[in-house]
C-alpha positions as CSV (number, residue, x, y, z in Angstrom):
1,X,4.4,-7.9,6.7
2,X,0.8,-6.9,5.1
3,X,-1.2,-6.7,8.3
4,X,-5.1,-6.6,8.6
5,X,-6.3,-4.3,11.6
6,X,-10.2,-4.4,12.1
7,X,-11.6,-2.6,15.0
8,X,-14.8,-0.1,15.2
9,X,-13.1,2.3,17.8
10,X,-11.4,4.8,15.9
11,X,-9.2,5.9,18.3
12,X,-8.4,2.1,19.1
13,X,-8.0,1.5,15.1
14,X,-6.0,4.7,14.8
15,X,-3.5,3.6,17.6
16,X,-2.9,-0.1,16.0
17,X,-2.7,1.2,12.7
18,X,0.2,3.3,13.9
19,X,2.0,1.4,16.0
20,X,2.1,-1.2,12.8
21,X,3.4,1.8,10.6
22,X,6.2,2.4,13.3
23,X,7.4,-1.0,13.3
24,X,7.5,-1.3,9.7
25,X,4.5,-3.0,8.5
26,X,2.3,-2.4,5.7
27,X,-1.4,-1.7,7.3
28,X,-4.8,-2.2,6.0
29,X,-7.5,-1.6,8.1
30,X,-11.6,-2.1,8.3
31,X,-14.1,-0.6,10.5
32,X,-16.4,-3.6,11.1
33,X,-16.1,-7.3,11.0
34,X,-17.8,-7.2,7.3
35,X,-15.5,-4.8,5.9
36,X,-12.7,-6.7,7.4
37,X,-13.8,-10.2,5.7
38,X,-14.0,-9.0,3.1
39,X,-10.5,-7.2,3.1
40,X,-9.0,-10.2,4.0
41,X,-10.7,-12.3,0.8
42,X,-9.1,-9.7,-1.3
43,X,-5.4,-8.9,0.0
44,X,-4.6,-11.9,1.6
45,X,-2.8,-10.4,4.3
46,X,0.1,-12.0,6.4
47,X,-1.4,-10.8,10.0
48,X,-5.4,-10.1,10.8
49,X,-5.4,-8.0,14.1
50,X,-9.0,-8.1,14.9
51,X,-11.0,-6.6,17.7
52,X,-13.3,-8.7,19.5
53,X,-16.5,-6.6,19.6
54,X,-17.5,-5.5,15.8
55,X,-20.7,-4.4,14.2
56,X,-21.2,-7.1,11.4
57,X,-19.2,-10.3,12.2
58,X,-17.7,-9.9,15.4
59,X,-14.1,-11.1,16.0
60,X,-14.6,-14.6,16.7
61,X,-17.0,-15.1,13.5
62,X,-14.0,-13.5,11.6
63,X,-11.6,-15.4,12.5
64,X,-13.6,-18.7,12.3
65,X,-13.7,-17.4,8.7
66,X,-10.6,-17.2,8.2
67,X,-9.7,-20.5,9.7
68,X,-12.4,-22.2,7.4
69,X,-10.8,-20.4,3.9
70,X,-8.5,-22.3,1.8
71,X,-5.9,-20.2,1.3
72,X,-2.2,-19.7,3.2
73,X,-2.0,-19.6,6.9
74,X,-2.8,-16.1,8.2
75,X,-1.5,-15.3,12.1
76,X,-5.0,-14.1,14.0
77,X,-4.4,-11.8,17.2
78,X,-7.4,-11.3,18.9
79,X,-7.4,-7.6,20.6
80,X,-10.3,-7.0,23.7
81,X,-11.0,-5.4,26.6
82,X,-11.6,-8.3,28.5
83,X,-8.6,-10.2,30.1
84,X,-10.4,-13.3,31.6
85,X,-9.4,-17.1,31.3
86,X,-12.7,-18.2,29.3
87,X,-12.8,-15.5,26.8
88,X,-9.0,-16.0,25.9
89,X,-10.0,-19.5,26.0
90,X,-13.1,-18.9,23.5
91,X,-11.1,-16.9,21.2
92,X,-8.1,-19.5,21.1
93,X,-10.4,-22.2,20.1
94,X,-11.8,-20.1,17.5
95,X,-8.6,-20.2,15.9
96,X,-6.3,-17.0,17.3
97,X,-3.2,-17.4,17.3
98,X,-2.6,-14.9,20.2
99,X,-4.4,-12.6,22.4
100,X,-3.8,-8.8,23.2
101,X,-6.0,-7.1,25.7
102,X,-6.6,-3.0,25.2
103,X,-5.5,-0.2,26.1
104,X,-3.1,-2.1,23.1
105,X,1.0,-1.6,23.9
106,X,2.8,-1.0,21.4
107,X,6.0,-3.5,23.0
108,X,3.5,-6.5,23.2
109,X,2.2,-5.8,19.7
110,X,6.0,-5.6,18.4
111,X,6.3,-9.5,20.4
112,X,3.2,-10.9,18.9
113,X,4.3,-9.5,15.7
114,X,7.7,-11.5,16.4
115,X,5.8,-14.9,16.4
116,X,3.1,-13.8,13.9
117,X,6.8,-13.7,11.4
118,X,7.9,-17.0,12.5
119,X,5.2,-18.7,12.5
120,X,3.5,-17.1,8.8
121,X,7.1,-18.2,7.6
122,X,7.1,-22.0,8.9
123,X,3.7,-22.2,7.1
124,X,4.8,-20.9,3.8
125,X,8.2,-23.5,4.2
126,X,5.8,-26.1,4.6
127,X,3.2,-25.4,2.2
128,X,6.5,-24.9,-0.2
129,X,7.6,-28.5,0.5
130,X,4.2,-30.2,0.3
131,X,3.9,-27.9,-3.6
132,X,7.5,-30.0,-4.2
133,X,6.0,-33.5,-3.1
134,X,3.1,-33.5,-4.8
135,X,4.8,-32.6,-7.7
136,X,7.5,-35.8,-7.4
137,X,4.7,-37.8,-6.1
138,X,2.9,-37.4,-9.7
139,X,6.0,-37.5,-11.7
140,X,6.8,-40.6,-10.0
141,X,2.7,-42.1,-10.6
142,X,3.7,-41.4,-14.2
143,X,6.8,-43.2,-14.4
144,X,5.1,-46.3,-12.9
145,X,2.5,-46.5,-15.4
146,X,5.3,-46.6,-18.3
């Protein structure tokens, strides 16, 4: 999978980034929440792995982006330091999928990555069926009008 990571640590961005290369992904990555918008407008990636804390937009402004564009579904894992109930709650609403909390373990990633699969390929099945329906549904407005 094509996988976004967007985090203004280094050492946090270099550790993501690597763990992703280990399991087999391709990685992009993006120092602030700017950088990673704008990233994501251009490669369209599968996964966005976003801190939650960014210089520019912040993680939740991010991924309320990303909600809000058009395009195919992207899978949103939210990455902080924080671990309570509300802010999982606040970044779930904002449209993540999931929710890591740091130091970042390489066997959770590899899970969330798991779902992130599943999940990315449901919503290309379905966007795949709805291309087919739309299609028959005109065919068939043309045939009535004959």
């Amino acid at each position: 999978m094509l996988i976004l990571a967007a985090d203004d640590d280094p050492t946090s961005l270099l550790l993501v980034e690597t763990a992703l290369r280990n399991l087999g992904h391709l990685c992009l990555s993006a120092t602030d929440g700017d950088e990673a918008w704008e990233t994501f407008q251009t490669r369209r990636p599968d996964v966005v792995i976003t801190d939650w804390l960014m210089p520019g937009l912040t993680g939740l402004e991010l991924c309320r982006k990303i909600r809000a564009h058009p395009a195919r579904y992207t899978y949103v894992i939210m990455v902080t330091g924080q671990s309570s109930h509300d802010q999982m709650f606040e970044g779930m609403s904002a449209g993540a999928d999931d929710y890591l909390v740091k130091p970042l373990n390489a066997d959770d990633l590899e899970l969330r990555l798991i779902a992130a699969a599943r999940v990315t390929s449901l919503h290309r099945q379905l966007a795949h069926q709805r291309t087919k329906l739309a299609s028959v549904a005109r065919r068939e407005a043309v045939v009535r009008r004959s």
